[in-house]
C-alpha positions as CSV (number, residue, x, y, z in Angstrom):
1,X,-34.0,-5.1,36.0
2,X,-35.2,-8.8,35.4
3,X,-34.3,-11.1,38.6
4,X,-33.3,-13.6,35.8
5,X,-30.2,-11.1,34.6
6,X,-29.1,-10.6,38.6
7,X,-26.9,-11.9,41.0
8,X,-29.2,-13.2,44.1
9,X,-26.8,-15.2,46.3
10,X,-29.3,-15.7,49.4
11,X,-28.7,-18.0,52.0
12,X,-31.3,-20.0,53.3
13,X,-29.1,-21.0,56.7
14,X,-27.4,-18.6,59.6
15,X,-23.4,-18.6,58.5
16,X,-21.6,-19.7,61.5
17,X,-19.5,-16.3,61.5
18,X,-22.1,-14.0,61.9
19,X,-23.2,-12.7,65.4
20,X,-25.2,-9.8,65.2
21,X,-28.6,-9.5,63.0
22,X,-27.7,-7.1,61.1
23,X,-24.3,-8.7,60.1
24,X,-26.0,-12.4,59.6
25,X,-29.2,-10.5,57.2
26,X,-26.5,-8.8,54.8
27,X,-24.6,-12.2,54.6
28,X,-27.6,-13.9,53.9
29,X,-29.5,-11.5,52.1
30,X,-26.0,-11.4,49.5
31,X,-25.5,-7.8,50.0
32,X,-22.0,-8.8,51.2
33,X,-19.6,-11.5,51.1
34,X,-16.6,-12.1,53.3
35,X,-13.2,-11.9,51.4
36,X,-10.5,-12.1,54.6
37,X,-10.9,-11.6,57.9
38,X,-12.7,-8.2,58.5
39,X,-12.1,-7.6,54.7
40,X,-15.7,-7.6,52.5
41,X,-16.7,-7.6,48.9
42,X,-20.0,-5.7,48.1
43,X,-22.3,-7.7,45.7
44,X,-24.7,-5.8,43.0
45,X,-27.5,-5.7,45.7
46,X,-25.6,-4.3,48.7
47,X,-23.3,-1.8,46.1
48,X,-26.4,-0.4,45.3
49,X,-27.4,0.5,48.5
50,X,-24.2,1.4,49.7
51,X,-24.3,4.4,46.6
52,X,-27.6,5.4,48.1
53,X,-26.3,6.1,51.8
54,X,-23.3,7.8,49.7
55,X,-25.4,9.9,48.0
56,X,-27.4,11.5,50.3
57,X,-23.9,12.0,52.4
58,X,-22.7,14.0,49.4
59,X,-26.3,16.1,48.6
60,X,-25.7,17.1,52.8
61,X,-22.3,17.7,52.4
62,X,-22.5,19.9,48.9
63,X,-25.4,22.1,50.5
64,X,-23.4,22.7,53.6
65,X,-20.6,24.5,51.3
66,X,-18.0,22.1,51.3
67,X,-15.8,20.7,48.7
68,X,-15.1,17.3,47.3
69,X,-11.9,15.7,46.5
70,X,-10.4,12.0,46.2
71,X,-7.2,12.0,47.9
72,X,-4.8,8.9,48.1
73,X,-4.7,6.3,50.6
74,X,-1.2,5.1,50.7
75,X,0.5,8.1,52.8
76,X,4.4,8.9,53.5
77,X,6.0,8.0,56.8
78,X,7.2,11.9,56.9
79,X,3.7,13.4,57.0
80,X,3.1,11.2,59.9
81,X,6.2,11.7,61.2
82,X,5.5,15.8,61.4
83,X,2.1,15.6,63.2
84,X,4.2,13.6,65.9
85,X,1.7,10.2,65.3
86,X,3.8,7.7,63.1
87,X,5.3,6.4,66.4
88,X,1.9,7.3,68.3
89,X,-0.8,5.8,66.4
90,X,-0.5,2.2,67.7
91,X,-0.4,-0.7,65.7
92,X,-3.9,-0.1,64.2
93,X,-1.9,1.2,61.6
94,X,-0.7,-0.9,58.3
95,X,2.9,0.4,57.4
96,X,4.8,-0.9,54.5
97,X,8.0,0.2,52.3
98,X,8.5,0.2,48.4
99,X,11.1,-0.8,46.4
100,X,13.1,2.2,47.1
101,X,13.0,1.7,50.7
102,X,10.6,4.8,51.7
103,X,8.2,4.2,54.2
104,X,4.6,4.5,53.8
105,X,1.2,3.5,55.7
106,X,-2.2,3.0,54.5
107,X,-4.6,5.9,55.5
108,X,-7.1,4.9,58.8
109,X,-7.1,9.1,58.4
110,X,-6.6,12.0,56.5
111,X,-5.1,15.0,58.9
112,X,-2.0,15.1,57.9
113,X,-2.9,14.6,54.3
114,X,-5.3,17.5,54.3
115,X,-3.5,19.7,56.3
116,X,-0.6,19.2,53.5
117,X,-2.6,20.0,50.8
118,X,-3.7,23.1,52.5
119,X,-0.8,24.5,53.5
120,X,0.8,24.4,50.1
121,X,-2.4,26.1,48.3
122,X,-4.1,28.3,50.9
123,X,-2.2,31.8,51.6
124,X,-4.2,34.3,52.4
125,X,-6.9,34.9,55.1
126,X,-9.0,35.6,51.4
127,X,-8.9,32.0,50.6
128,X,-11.0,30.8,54.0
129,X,-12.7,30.1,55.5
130,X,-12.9,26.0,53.7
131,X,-14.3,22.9,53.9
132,X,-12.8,20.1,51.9
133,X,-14.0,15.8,52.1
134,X,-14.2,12.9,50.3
135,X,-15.6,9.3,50.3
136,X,-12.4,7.2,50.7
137,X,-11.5,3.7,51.7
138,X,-9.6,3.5,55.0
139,X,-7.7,0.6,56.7
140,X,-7.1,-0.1,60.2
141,X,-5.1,-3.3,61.6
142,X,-7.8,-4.2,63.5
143,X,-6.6,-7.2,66.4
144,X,-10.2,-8.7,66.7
145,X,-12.3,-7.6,63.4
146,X,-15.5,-8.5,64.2
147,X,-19.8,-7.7,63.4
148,X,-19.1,-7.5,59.6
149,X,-18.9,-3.7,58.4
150,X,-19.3,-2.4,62.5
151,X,-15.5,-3.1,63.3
152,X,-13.5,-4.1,60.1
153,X,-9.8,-3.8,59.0
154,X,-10.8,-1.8,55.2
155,X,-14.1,0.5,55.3
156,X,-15.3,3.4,53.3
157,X,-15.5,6.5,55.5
158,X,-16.6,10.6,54.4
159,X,-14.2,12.7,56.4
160,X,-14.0,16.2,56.0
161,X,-11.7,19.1,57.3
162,X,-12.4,23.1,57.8
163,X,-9.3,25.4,57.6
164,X,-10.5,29.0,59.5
165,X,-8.9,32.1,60.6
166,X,-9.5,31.7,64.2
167,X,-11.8,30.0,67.2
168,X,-15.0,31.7,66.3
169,X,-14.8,30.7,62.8
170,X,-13.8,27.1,63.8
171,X,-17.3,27.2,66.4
172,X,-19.2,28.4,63.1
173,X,-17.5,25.3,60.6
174,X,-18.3,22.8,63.5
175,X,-21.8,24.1,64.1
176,X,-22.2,24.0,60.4
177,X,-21.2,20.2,60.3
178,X,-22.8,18.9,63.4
179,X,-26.4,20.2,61.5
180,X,-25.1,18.8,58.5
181,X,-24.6,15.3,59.9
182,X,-28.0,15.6,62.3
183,X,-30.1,16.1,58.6
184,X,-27.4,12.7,57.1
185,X,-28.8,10.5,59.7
186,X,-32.5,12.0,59.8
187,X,-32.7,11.1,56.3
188,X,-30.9,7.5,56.4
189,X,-34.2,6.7,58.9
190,X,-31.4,6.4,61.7
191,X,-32.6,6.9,65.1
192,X,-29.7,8.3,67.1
193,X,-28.4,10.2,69.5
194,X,-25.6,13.1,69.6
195,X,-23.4,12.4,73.1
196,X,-19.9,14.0,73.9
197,X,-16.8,12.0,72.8
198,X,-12.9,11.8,73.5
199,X,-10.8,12.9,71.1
200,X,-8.7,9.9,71.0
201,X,-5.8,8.8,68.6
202,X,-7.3,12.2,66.3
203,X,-7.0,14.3,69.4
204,X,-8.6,18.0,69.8
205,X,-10.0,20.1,72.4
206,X,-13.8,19.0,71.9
207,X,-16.3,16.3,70.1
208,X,-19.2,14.6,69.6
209,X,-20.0,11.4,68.6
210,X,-23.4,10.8,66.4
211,X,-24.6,7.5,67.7
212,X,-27.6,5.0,66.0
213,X,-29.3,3.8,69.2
214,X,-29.1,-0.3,68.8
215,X,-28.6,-3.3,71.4
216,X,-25.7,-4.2,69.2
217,X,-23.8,-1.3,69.4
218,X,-20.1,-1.7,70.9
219,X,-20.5,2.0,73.1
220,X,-22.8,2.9,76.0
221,X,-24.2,6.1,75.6
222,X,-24.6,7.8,79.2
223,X,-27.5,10.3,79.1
224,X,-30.2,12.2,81.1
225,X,-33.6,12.7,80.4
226,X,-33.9,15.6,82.4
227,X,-31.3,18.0,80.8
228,X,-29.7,17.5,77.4
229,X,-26.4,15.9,79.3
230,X,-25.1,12.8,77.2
231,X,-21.6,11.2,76.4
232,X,-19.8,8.5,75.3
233,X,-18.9,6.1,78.0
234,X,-15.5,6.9,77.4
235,X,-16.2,10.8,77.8
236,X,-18.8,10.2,80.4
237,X,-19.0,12.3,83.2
238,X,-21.0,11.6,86.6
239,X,-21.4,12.0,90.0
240,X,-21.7,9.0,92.4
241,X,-24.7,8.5,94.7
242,X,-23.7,10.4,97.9
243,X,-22.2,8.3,100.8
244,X,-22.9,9.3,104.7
245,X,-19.8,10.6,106.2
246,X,-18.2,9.4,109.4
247,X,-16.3,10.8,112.0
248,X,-12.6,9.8,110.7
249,X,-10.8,7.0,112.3
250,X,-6.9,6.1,112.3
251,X,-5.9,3.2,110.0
252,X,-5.3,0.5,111.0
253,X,-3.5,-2.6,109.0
254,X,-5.3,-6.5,109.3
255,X,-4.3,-9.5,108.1
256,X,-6.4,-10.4,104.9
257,X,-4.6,-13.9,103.9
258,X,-5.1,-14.6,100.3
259,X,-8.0,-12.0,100.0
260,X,-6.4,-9.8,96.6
261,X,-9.9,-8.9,94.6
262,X,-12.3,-6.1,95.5
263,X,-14.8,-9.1,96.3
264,X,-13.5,-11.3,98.7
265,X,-12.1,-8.2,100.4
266,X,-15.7,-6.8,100.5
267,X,-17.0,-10.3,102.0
268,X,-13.7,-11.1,104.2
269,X,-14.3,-7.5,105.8
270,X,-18.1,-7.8,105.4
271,X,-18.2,-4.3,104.2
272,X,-19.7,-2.8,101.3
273,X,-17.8,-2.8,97.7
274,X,-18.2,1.2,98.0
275,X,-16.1,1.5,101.3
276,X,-12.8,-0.1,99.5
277,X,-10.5,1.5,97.1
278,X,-9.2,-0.3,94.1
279,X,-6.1,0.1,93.2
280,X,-4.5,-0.4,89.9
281,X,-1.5,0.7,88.7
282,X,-1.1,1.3,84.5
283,X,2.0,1.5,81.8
284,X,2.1,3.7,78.9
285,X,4.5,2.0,76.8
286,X,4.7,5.0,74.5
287,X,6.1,7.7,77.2
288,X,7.7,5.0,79.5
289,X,5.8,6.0,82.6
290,X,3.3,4.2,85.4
291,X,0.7,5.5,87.4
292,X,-1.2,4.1,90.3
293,X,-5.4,5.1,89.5
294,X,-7.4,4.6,92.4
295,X,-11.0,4.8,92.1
296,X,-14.1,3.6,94.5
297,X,-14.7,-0.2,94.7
298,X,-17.9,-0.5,92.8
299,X,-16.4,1.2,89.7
300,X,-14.5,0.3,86.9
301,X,-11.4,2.6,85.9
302,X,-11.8,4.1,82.8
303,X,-8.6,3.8,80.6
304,X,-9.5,6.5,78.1
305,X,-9.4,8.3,81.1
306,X,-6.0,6.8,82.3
307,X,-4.8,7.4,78.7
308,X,-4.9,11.1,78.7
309,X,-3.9,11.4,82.1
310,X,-1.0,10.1,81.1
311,X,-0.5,12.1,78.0
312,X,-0.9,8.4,76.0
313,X,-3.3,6.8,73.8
314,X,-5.6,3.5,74.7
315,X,-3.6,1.9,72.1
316,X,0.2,2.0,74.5
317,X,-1.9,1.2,77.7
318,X,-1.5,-1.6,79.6
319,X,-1.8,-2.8,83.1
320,X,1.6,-3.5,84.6
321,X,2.9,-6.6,85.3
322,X,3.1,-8.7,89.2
323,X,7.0,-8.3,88.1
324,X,6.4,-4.8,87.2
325,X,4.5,-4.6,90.1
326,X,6.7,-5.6,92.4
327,X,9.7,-3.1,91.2
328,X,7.7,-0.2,92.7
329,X,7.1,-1.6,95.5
330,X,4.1,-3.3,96.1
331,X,2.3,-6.6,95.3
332,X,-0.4,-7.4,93.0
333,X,-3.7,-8.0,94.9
334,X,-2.8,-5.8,97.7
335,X,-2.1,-1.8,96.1
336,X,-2.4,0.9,97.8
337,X,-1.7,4.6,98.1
338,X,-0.3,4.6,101.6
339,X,3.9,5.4,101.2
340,X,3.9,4.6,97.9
341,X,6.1,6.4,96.0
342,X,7.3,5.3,93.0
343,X,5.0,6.7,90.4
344,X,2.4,9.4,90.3
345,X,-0.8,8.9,92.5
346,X,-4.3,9.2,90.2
347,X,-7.4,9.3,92.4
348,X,-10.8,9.7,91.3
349,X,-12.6,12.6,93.1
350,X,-15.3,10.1,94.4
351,X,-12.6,8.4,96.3
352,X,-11.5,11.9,98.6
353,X,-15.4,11.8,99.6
354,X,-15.4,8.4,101.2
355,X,-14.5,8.2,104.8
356,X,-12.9,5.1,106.9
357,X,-12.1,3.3,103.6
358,X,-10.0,0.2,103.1
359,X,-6.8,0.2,100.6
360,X,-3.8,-2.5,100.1
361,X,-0.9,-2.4,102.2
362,X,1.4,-3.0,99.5
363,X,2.3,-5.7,101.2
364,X,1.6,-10.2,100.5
365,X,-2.0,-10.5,102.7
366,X,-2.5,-7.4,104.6
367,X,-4.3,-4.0,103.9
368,X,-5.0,-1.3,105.5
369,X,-8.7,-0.1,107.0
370,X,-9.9,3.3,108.2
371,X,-7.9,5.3,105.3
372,X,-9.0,8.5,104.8
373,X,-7.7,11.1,102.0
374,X,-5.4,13.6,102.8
375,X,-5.3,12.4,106.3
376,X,-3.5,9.1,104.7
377,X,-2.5,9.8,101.5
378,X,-2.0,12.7,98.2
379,X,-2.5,12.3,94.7
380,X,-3.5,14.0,91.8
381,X,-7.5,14.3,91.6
382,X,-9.5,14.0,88.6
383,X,-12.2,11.8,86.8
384,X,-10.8,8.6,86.5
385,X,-14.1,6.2,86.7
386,X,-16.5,4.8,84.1
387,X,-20.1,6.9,84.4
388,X,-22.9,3.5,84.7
389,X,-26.2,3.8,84.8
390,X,-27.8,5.1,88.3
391,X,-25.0,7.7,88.6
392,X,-26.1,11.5,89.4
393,X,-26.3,14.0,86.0
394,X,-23.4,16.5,86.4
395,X,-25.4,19.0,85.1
396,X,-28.8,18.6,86.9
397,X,-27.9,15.9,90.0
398,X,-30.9,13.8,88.2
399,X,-30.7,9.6,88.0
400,X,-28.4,9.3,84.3
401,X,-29.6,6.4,82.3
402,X,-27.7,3.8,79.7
403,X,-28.1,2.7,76.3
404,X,-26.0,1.1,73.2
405,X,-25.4,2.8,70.1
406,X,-23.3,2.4,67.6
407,X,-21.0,5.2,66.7
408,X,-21.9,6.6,62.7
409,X,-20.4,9.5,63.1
410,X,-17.7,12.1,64.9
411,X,-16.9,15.4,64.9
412,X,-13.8,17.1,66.1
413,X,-12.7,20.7,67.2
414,X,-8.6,20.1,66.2
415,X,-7.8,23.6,66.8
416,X,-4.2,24.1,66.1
417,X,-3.0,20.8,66.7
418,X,-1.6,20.0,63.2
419,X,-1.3,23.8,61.9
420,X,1.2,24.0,64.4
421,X,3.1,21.0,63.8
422,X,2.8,21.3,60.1
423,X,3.4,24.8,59.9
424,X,-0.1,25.1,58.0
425,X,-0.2,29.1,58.4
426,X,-1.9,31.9,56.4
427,X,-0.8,35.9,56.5
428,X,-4.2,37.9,58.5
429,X,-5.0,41.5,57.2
430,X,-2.0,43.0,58.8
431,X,0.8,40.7,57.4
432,X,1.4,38.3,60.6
433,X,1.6,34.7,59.9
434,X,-1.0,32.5,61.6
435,X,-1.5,28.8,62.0
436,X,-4.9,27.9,60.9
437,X,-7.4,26.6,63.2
438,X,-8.9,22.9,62.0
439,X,-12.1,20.8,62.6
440,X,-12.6,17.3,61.2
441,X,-15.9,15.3,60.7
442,X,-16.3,11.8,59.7
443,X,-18.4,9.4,58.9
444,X,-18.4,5.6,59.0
445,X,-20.2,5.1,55.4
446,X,-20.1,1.0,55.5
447,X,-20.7,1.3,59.6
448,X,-23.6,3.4,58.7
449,X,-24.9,1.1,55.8
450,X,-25.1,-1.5,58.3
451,X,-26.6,0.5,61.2
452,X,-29.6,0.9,59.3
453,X,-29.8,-2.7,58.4
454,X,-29.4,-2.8,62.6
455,X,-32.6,-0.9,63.3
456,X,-34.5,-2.0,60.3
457,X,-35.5,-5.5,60.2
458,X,-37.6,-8.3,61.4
459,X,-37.8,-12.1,61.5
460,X,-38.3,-11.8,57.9
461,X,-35.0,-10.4,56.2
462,X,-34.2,-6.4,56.6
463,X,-36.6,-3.7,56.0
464,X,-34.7,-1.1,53.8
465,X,-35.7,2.3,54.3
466,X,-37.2,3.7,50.5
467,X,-34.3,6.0,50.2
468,X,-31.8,3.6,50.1
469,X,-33.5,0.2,49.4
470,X,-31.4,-1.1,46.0
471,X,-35.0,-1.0,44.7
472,X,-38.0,0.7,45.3
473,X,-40.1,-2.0,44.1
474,X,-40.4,-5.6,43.0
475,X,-43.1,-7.2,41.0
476,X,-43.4,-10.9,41.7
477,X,-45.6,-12.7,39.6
478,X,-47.5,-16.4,41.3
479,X,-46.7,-18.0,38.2
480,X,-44.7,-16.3,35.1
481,X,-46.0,-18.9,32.9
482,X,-49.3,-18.4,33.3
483,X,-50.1,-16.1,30.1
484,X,-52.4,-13.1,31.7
485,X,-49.8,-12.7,34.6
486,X,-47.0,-12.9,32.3
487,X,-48.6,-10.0,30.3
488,X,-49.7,-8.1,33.5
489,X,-46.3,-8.2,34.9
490,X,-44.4,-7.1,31.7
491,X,-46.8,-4.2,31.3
492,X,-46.9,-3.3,35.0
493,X,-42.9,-3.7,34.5
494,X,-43.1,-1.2,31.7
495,X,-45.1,1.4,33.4
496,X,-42.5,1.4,36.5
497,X,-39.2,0.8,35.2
498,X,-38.5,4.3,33.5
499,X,-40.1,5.9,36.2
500,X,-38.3,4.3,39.6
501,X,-36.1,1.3,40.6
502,X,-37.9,-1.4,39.3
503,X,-37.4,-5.6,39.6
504,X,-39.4,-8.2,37.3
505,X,-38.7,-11.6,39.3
506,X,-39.0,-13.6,36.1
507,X,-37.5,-16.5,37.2
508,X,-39.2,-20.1,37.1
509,X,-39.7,-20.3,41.2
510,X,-42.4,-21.3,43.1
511,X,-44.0,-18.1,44.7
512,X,-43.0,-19.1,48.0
513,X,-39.4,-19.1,47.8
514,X,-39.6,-15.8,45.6
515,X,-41.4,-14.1,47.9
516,X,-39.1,-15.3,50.8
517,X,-36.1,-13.9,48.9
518,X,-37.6,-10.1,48.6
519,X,-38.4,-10.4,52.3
520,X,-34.8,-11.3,53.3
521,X,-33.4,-8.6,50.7
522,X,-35.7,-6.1,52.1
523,X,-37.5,-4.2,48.8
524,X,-40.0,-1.7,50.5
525,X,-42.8,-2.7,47.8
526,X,-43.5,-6.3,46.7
527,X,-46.5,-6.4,44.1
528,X,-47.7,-10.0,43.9
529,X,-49.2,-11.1,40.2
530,X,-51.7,-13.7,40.5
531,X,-55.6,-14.7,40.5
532,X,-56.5,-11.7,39.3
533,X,-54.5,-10.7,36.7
534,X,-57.5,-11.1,34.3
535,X,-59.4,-7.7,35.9
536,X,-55.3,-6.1,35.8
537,X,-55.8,-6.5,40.1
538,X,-52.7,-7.0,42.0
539,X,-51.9,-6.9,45.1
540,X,-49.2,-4.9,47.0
541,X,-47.2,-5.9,50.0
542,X,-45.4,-2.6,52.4
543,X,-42.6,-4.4,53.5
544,X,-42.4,-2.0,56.7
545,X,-45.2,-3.1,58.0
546,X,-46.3,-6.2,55.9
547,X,-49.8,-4.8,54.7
548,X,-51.2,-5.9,51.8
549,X,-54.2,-4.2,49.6
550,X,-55.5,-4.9,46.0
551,X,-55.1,-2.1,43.4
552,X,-55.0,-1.6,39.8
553,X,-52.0,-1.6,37.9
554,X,-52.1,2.7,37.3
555,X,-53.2,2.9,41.3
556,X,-49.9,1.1,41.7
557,X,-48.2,3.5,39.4
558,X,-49.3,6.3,40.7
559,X,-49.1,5.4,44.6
560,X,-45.0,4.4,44.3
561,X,-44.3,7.3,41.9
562,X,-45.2,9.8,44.7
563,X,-43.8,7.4,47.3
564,X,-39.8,8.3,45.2
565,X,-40.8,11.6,44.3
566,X,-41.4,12.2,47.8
567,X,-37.7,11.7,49.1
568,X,-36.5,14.4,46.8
């Protein structure tokens, strides 16, 4: 391709939307270009790309046995409605009606989808088990769309779904994909990191997310380098440092006038953040119910966490209201456990281990001090805290450590979930019907794109990975004019271009701003045309690592032929 023929809409200046590098390089590199609000147009440069990181998907995909299809993305109201998620889903999801009245919404998934399809082809315990995906556009009514392609409200995504005959074939499908995706990533040049997940709004009785390690990412990864223990923030799991117990006191209630956060309690007392208990009571708006979480003063609560304890999803969660508040009993700024009784009591485990703790009196300016559970107070016990950094493996008791990502990738174990609700059954060898049991696997294919763009690139413009760089190589004459690098270039052009991805940046630039735009773009291989052209000597730039060495024109053929041939 001759740079003159192409579309090369690079930006010189930082646009003012863009946070994130990896977001501001495609902007400015013209890979992308900003149609609505979290709504993007791919230009020739990023398309190209984009097809790369969807081809090796598919090659991964197609070895691991499964089977492509396209299916649509505008979806009836009564599929959802069967599953149980039309009213469940949250407002993530774009609904709509046709002329005929008939509700519809536009895909952000494909469960209910794919479990139709099966159910009305798939018979026999003969037919699986199978494996079916596609590559799909998706929306999702994002409220704050934001870091280009990372959180959007229309993205391209692979998902994929396995139909098996029971648990042990469902282990062997999600094995099966969780390789699958751990050779995708190896050869995008990601460098990630496979945690446990929450199921979420998908739902399931296991998962793991595949995250790209990156300062940028939106989740912390909490993991241990002593044991193979990671997760998702939201899944985390952790143990907090141990605190010395006390002989147990009886509570007593003080005056603490105008004293409502964990803070100027801890300072007011003069006691440690870890010896109070915060308080906070939640609403599911979905299932119409509150519940008081109480977890130890230097955490956070966790609302996944809250979510499922609740049988709800983060989307119908909420913090109640003071006026909410103060119908059950109590009074914003001073909750507590202590003869409450209006909704269920959550308490995170860590909280039952503290001794002579302080909680609010549900009453204005007073709490109480001394509290001890059981002695003081019941709830329910579980995990209800956010793992950080510094927190005790649960697997090993060693030190756990914190780190972004950004989430590429998930994997599900659905089980029965939809079967069963969509009557997705097959007959087993002896005649009885069965539901079948389900896995699902996605990938963010546009969040991907990007993440690589997130770990590859320097002050210069991105550094694209061979595999998917839109081309291999570009050869950028000094001056085009110039008759000997005009006919170097053209036959260097000529030797390349049937043999990999090839530019000739023909255009009538100064070298400097041509070399300046490859950079930004990120083409692996720059060959630079110039002084001496005459002995058919150029020289050749590795954008990885910004090298240069002279070579002949056939040392240059030869050297990026087995560069491509390489990655096949």
């Amino acid at each position: 391709m001759k740079a003159s023929k192409m579309i090369i809409p690079t930006l010189k200046e930082v646009p003012p939307e863009a946070i994130i590098d990896s977001h501001i390089l495609m902007l400015r590199a013209g890979l992308i270009k900003k149609l609505v609000s979290g709504v993007y147009n791919f230009l020739p440069l990023g398309l190209r790309s984009l097809h790369k990181v969807e081809k090796i998907i598919k090659e991964e995909m197609d070895r691991s046995g499964a089977l492509e299809i396209l299916s649509s993305a505008m979806q009836p109201k009564e599929l959802w409605e069967e599953s149980g998620r039309w009213n469940k889903y949250g407002p993530e999801l774009f609904r709509f009606k046709d002329r005929h009245n008939h509700e519809y919404c536009l895909g952000p998934t494909h469960e209910e989808i794919f479990t139709d399809l099966i159910r009305n082809m798939i018979k026999s315990y003969k037919q699986l088990p199978l494996n079916i995906y596609q590559i799909q556009t998706k929306y999702r009514d994002e409220m704050r769309p934001r870091f280009g392609l990372m959180r959007c409200r229309e993205f391209i995504m692979k998902d994929a779904y396995s139909f098996d005959v029971d648990e042990k074939g469902l282990d062997e499908s999600y094995k099966i994909m969780y390789d699958t995706y751990s050779k995708i990533f190896t050869r995008l040049g990601l460098n990630f990191k496979t945690v446990l997940a929450d199921t979420g709004a998908i739902g399931g009785n296991a998962s793991h997310q595949f995250m790209a390690l990156s300062d940028a990412g939106e989740s912390t990864i909490i993991y241990c380098d002593d044991c193979s223990y990671a997760a998702d923030e939201e899944k985390a799991y952790s143990h907090a440092p141990i605190l010395k117990k006390e002989d147990l006191k009886d509570k007593e209630e003080v005056l603490t006038v105008n004293k409502h956060s964990i803070e100027e309690i801890s300072e007011f007392l003069n006691l440690p953040l870890y010896k109070i208990a915060k308080s906070m009571i939640y609403y599911a708006e979905d299932s119409n119910q509150y519940g008081m979480f109480i977890v130890r003063g230097d955490y956070e609560v966790n609302e996944i966490k809250v979510a499922n304890a609740l049988n709800s999803s983060e989307a119908f969660i909420r913090l109640a209201s003071d006026e909410e508040i103060l119908s059950l009993g109590s009074i914003s700024g001073f909750i507590g456990p202590i003869n409450f009784t209006k909704c269920k009591i959550f308490i995170d485990e860590e909280v039952t281990k503290m001794t002579n703790f302080v909680v609010g009196a549900n009453k204005k300016d007073y709490h109480f001090i001394n509290v001890n559970y059981e002695k003081d107070f019941n709830g329910i016990i579980g995990d209800y805290k956010k793992a950080k950094e510094g927190d005790l493996c649960p697997v090993c008791g060693k030190p756990l450590k914190s780190e972004r990502g950004i989430e590429v990738g998930q994997v599900f174990k659905l089980g029965t979930k939809y079967s069963l609700a969509m009557d997705c059954t097959f007959l087993d060898q002896q005649g009885k019907i069965l539901p079948m049991m389900m896995g699902c696997y996605g990938i963010g294919v546009t969040r991907t794109f990007q993440a690589i763009i997130e770990q590859h690139h320097d002050e210069y413009g991105i550094i694209f990975p061979l595999q998917v760089a839109p081309y291999h190589i570009v050869i950028v004459p000094v001056n085009y004019d110039d008759e000997e690098q005009h006919r170097v270039s053209n036959q260097l052009y000529e030797m390349l271009n049937c043999k990999v991805e090839t530019i000739l940046d023909d255009r009538k630039m100064k070298i400097g701003f041509k070399m300046k735009d490859w950079e930004l773009i990120g083409i692996p291989y720059i060959v630079v045309v110039g002084r001496r052209a005459l002995e058919n000597i150029v020289e050749l730039k590795n954008r990885n690592d910004n090298s240069k060495i002279e070579l002949t024109l056939d040392e240059v053929k030869e050297f990026i032929i087995d560069k491509v041939n390489n990655l096949k």
